[in-house]
C-alpha beads as a LAMMPS data file, in Angstrom:
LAMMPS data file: protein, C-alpha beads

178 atoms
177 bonds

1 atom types
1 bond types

-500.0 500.0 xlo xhi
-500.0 500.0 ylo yhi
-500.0 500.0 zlo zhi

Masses

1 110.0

Atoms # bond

1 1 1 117.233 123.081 -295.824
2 1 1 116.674 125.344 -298.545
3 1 1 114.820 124.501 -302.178
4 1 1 116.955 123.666 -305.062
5 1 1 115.215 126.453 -307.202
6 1 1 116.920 129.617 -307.163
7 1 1 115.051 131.974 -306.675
8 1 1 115.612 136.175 -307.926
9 1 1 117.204 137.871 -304.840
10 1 1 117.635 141.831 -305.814
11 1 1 119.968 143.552 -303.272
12 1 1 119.283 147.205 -302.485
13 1 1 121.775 150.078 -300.975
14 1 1 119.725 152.491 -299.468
15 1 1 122.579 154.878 -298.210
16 1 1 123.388 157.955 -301.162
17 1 1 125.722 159.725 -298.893
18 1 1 129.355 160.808 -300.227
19 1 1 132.017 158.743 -298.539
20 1 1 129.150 156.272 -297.385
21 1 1 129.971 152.710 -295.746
22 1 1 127.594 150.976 -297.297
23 1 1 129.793 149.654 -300.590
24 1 1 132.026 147.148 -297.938
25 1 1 128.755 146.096 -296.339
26 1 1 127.478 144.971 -299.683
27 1 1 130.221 143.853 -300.858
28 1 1 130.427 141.397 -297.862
29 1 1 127.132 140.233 -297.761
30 1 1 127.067 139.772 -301.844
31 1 1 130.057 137.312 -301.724
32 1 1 128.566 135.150 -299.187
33 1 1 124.955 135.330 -301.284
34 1 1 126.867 134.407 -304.290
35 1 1 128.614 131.698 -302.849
36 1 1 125.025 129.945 -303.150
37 1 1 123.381 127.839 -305.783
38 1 1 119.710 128.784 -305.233
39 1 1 120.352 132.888 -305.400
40 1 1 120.461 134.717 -309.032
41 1 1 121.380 138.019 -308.022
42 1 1 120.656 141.632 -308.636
43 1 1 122.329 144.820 -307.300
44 1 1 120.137 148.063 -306.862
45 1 1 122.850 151.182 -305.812
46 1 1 120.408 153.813 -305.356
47 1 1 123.626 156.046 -305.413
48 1 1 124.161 154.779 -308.821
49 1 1 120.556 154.789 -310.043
50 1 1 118.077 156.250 -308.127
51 1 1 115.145 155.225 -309.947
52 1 1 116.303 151.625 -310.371
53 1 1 114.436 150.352 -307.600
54 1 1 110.545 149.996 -309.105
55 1 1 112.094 147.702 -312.168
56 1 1 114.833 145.800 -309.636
57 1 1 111.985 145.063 -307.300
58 1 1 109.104 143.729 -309.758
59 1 1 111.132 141.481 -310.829
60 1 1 112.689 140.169 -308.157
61 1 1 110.835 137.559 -305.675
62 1 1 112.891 138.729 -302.533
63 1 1 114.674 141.667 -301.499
64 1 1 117.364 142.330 -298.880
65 1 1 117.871 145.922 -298.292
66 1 1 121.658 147.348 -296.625
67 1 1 120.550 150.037 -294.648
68 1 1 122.395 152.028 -292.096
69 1 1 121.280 153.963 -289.206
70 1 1 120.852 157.636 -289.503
71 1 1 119.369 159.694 -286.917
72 1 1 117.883 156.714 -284.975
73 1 1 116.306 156.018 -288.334
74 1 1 116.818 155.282 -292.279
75 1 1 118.237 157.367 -295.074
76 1 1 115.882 159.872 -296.265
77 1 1 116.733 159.615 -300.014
78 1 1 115.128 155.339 -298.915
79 1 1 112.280 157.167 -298.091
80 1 1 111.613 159.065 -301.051
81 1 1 112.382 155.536 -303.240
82 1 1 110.118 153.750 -301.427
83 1 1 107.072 156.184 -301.737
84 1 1 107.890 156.418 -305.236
85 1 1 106.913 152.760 -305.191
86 1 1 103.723 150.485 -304.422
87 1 1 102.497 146.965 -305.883
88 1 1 106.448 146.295 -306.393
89 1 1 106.554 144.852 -303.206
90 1 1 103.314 143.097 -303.100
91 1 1 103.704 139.873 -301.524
92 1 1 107.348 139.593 -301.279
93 1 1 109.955 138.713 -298.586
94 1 1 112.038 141.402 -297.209
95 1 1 115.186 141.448 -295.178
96 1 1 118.137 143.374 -293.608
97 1 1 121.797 143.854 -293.459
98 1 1 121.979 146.900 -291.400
99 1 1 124.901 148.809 -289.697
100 1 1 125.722 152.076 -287.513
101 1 1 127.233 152.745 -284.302
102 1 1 125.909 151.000 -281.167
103 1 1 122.729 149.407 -282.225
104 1 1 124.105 148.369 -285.576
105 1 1 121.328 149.871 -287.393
106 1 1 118.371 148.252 -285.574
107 1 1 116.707 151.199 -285.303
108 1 1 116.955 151.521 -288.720
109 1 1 115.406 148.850 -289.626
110 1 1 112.627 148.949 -286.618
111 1 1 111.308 152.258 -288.659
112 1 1 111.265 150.212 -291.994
113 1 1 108.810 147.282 -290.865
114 1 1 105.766 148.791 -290.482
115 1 1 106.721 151.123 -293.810
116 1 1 107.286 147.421 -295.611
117 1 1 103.718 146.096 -294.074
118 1 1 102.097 149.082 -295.882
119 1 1 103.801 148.169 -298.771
120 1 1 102.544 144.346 -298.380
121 1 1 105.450 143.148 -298.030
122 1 1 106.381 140.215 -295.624
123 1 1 109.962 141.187 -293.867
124 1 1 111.895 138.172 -292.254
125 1 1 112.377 138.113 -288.332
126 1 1 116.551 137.766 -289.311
127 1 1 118.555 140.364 -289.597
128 1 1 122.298 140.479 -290.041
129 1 1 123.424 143.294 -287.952
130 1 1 126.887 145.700 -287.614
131 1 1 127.357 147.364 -284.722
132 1 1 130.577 150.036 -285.197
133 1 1 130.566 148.496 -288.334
134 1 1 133.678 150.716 -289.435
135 1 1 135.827 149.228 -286.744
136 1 1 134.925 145.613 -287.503
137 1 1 135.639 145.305 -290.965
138 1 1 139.101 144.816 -292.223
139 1 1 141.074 146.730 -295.339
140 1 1 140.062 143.734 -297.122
141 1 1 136.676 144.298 -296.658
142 1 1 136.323 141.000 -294.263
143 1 1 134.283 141.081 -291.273
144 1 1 136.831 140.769 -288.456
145 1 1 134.696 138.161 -286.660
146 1 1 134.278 135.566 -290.112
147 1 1 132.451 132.890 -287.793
148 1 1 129.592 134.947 -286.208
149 1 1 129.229 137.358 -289.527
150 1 1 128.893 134.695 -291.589
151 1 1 126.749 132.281 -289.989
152 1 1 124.251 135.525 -289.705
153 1 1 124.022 135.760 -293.138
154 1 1 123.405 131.964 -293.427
155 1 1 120.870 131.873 -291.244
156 1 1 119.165 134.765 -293.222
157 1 1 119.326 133.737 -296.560
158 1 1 118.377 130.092 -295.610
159 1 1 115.249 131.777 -293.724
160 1 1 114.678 133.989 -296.974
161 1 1 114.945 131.200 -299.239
162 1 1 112.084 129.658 -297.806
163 1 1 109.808 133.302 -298.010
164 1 1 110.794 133.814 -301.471
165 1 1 109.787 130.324 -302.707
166 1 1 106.717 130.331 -300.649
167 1 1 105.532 133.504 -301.612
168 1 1 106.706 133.324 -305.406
169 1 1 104.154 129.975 -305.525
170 1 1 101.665 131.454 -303.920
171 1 1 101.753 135.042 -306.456
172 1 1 101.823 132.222 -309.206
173 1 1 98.971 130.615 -307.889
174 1 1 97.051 133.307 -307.611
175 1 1 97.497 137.238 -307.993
176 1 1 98.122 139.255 -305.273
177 1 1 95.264 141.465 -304.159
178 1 1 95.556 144.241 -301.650

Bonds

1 1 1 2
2 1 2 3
3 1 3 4
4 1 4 5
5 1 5 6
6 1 6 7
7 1 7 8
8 1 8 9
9 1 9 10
10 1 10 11
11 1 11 12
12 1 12 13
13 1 13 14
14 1 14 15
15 1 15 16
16 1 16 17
17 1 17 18
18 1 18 19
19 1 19 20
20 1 20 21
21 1 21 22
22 1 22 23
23 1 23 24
24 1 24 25
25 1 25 26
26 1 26 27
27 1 27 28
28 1 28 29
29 1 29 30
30 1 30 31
31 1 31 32
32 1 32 33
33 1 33 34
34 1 34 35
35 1 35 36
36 1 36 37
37 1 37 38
38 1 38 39
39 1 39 40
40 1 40 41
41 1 41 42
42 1 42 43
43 1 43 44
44 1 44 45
45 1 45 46
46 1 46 47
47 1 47 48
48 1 48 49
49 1 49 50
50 1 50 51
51 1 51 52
52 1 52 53
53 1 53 54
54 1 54 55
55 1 55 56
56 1 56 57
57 1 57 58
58 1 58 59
59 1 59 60
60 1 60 61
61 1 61 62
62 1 62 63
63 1 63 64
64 1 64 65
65 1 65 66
66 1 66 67
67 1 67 68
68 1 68 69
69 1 69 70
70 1 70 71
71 1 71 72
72 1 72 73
73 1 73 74
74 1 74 75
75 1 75 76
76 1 76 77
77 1 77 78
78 1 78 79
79 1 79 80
80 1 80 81
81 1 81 82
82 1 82 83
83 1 83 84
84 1 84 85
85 1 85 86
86 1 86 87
87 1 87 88
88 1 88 89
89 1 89 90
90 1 90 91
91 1 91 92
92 1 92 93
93 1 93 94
94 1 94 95
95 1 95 96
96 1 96 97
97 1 97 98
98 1 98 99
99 1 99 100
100 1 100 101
101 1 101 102
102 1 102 103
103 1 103 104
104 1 104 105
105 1 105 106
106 1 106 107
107 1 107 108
108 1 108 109
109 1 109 110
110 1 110 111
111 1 111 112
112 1 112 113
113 1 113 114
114 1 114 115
115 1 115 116
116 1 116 117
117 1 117 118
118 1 118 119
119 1 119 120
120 1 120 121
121 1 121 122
122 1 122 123
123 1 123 124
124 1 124 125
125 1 125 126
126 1 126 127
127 1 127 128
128 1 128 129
129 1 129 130
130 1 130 131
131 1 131 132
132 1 132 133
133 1 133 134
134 1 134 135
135 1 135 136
136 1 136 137
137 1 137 138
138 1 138 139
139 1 139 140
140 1 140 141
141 1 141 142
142 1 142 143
143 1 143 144
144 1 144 145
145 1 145 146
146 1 146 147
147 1 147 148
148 1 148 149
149 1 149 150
150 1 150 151
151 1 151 152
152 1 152 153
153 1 153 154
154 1 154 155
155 1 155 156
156 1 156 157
157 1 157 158
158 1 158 159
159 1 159 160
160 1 160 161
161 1 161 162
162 1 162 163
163 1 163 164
164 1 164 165
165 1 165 166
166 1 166 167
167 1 167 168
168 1 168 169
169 1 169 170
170 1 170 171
171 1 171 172
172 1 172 173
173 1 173 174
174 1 174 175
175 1 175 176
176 1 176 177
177 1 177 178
């Protein structure tokens, strides 16, 4: 069950690299977050605007981050964006679509938890994983197992739906304080 007020979801691509993945992954996951009624979306290309992410993020009340796996960890130019930021994330959900070969970008996001918990920010146990994510997409850009792929992404935006309500009401309530 999710609540019936939508609530500000910005979307961030962490990968920069030339010839990068990431676009399809987005794209996927955006077209099954905008096939909802309690989502107002925002898209945060950090290939497209590198310093986008401090004004996407305040005013957004949850965040899912597309990050693939690099090195057994997360893009560098990620890094840099996120220690360019600090209250942004105060008090707000996080989750992950991640991809990369084998572990489908797990790793990845295993390395950004604890970076998000210094941040204060709360990220969701879900995560909507591609493993070989280049050989399970189609030329249309569809996940080649619909079912499974999409009922991930269900499951995480229903779980992120509750964070970001909860957690908006409770910043309304009363300010953060770290």
């Amino acid at each position: 069950m999710t609540s019936n007020t939508p609530y500000r979801l910005a979307v961030v691509i962490s990968s920069v690299r030339e010839g990068r993945f990431a676009p399809v992954v987005a794209n996927w996951f955006l077209e099954r977050a905008k096939q909802r009624d309690d989502v107002i979306l925002n898209v945060i290309d950090l290939a497209e605007s590198p310093g986008g992410l401090s004004d996407g993020v305040t005013a957004a009340d949850a965040v899912v981050v597309i990050v693939p796996e690099y090195n057994h960890s997360y893009p560098g130019p990620f890094k840099t964006a996120l220690d360019d930021t600090g209250r942004e994330w105060h008090g707000k959900p996080v989750a992950f679509v991640s991809y990369g070969g084998i572990s489908g970008g797990l790793r990845a996001v295993e390395h950004l938890r604890p970076v998000f918990a210094e941040l204060h920010a709360m990220t969701i146990r879900e995560t909507v994983s591609f493993p070989y994510a280049w050989n399970n997409f189609g030329p249309d850009g569809e996940h080649l197992d619909a079912d499974g792929a999409d009922l991930a992404a269900t499951t995480l935006l229903n779980q992120l739906n509750w964070w970001a309500n909860a957690l908006r009401d409770a910043r309304q309530a009363r300010p953060y304080a770290a």
